[in-house]
N, C-alpha and C positions, 0 to 999 in steps of 0.2 A: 410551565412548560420548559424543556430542556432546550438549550441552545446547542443545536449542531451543527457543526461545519462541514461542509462536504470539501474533500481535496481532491482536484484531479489532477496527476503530473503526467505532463503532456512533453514531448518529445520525437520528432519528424513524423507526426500524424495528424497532417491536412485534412486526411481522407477521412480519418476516421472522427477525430472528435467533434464534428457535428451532427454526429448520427450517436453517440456518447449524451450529447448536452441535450440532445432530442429523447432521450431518456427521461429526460427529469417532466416531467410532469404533473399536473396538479396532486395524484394521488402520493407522488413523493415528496413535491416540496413544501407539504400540510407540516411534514416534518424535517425541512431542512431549512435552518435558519440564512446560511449563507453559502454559497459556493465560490471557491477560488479555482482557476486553474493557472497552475505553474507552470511556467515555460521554461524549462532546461535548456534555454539558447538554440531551439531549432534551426537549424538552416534551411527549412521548406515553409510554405506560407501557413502554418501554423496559428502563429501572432495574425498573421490576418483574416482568419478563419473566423477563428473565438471573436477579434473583433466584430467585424461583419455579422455574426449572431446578435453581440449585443448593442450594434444599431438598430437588427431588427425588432429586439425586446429590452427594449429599455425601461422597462420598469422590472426585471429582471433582475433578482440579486446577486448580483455573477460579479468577479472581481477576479482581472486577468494580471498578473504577475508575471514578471522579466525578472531570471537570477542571475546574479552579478556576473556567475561566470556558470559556464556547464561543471555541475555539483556532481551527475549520476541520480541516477533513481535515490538512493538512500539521502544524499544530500537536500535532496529535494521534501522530502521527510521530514529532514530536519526543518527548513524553511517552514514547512507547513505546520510542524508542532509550534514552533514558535510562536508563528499569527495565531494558532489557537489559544495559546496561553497568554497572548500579549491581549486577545482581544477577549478573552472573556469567557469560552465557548467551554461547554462542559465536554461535548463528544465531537471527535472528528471522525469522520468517514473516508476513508479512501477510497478510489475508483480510476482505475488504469485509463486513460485517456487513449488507445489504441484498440478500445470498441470489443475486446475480450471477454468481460462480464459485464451482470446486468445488473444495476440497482437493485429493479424490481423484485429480484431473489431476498433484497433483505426487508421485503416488508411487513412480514410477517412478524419481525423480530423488532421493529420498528411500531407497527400497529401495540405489539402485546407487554410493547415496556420489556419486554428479555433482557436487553442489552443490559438496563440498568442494575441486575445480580451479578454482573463479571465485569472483570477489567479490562477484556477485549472480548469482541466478535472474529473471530478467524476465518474467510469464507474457503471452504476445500472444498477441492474438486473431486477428489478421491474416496469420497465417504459414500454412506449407501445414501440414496436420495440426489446425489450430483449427477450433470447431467455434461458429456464431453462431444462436445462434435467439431469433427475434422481436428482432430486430436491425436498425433499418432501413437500407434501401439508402441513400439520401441520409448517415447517420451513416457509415458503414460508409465509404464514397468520402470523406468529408472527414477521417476517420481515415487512410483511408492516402495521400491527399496528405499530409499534415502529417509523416506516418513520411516519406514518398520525401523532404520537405524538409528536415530534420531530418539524416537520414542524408547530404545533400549538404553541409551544411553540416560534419559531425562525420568525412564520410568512414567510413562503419560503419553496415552496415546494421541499419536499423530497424523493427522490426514493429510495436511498441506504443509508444506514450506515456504510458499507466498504467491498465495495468491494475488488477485490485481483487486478484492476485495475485502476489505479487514475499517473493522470499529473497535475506537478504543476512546478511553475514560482518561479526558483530559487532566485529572488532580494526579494521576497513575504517570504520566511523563514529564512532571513539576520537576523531577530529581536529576533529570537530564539524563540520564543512566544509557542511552542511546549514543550519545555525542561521539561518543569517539569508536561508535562502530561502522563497516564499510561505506563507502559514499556509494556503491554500486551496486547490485543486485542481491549480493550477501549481504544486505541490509536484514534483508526479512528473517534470514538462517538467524542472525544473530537476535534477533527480537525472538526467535522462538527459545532460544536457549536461555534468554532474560527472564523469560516468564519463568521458570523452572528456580532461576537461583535467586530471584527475588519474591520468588512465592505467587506468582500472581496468578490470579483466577480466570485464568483464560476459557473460550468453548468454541471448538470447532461447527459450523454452520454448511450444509449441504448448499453448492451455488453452480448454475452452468456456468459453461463454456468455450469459446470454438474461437476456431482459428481459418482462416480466409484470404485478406488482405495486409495481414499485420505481417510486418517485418518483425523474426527474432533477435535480442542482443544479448541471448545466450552463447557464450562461447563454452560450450560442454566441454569439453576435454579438460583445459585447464581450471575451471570454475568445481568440476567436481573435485581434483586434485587437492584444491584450497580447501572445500568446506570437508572432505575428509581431514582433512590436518585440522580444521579447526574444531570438531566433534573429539577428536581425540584429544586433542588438546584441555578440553574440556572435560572430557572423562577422565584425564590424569588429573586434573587439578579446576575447580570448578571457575575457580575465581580467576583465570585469564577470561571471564567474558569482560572484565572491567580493566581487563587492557585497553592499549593501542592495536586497532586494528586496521586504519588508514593510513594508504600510502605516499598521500601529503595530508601535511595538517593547515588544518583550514580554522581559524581562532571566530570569524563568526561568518556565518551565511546570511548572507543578502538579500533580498529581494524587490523591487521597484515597484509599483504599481504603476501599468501601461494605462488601465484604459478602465 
């Protein structure tokens, strides 16, 4: 049986990631070995949240992590590939800790061994079979410009840009090939364009998703400005995605086990 990791990077959502962790139930954790969530240094009662779950279930495979310093979403990635490869795990799973997507959407893919033909699962929102509530329109159309440009550039169609759900084939991020891309939400832009110059076999996966009580930490204006520069940049020349693309360098990421 394969060993998978479930990741969740969590970040000022009290609110949400116990209705997240309330996910995981027995029909999914038949097939999740372990679950970590990462704390990106919240400053809301976060940490005590996920604790307080796992006084209530302690026999619960759940392992709550403090990083050294706030990393950003991509940082936190990193933290997480690492424990996968440090400890053994063949696939890890992502899963946005601010209650946006659902597991349960990947179980079919899960149930049927899929995952095990590609180097990653990519779950989009955008594809036919997705499912978007409380989503707005305006979001929604500059998302899938971005996919249709994206894909013109990479040749391979594109449904998402990053989602808060994505599976990936732990011997596939041995090579580090991620490290030195954004610590912050251009994390995901840059993993798609990875897949393209390093050949990987990626597949997009139809997953809902809605939006409620989650706080954004999109800053559109300038976030779209960068990842056009950086799609170009790429289209002139492939091999800047194995530049420098962080704007501190950070030699190794952290992580403590709280609890």
């Amino acid at each position: 049986m394969d060993k998978i990791l479930l990741f969740i990077p969590a970040y000022n959502c009290e609110k949400q990631i116990v209705r997240v962790l309330g996910q995981l139930d027995s029909g999914i954790m038949r097939y999740i070995t372990e679950v970590i969530v990462v704390n990106n240094r919240s400053t809301d009662q976060t940490e005590a949240v996920v604790s307080a779950f796992m006084d209530r279930h302690p026999d619960f495979p759940l392992k709550l992590l403090l990083n050294h310093e706030n990393y950003g979403l991509g940082g936190s990635h990193k933290v997480a590939f690492s424990y996968a490869m440090e400890h053994g795990f063949d696939y890890v799973i992502v899963l946005h800790g601010d209650d946006q997507g659902s597991i349960a959407d990947f179980l079919p893919v899960l149930r049927s061994g899929y995952y095990r033909k590609h180097a990653c699962i990519l779950g989009a929102r955008f594809m036919r079979g997705s499912r978007l509530i409380g989503y707005s329109l305006f979001r929604t159309f500059g998302n899938i410009v971005y996919d249709f440009l994206f894909a013109a550039v990479i040749r391979r169609r594109v449904y998402d840009l990053g989602s808060g759900l994505n599976m990936y084939r732990v011997s596939d991020l041995e090579s580090r090939y991620y490290e030195r891309f954004p610590d912050n939400l251009m994390f995901n832009y840059c993993m798609v364009l990875a897949l393209d110059y390093y050949n990987l076999d990626a597949r997009f996966y139809p997953v809902s998703w809605r939006e409620d009580d989650q706080v954004s930490n999109v800053k559109m204006v300038s976030q779209a400005m960068k990842v056009l520069k950086m799609l170009f940049d790429y289209r002139t020349d492939p091999a800047t995605i194995c530049g420098e693309y962080r704007d501190r360098i950070i030699t190794e990421y952290g992580a403590d086990s709280v609890k």
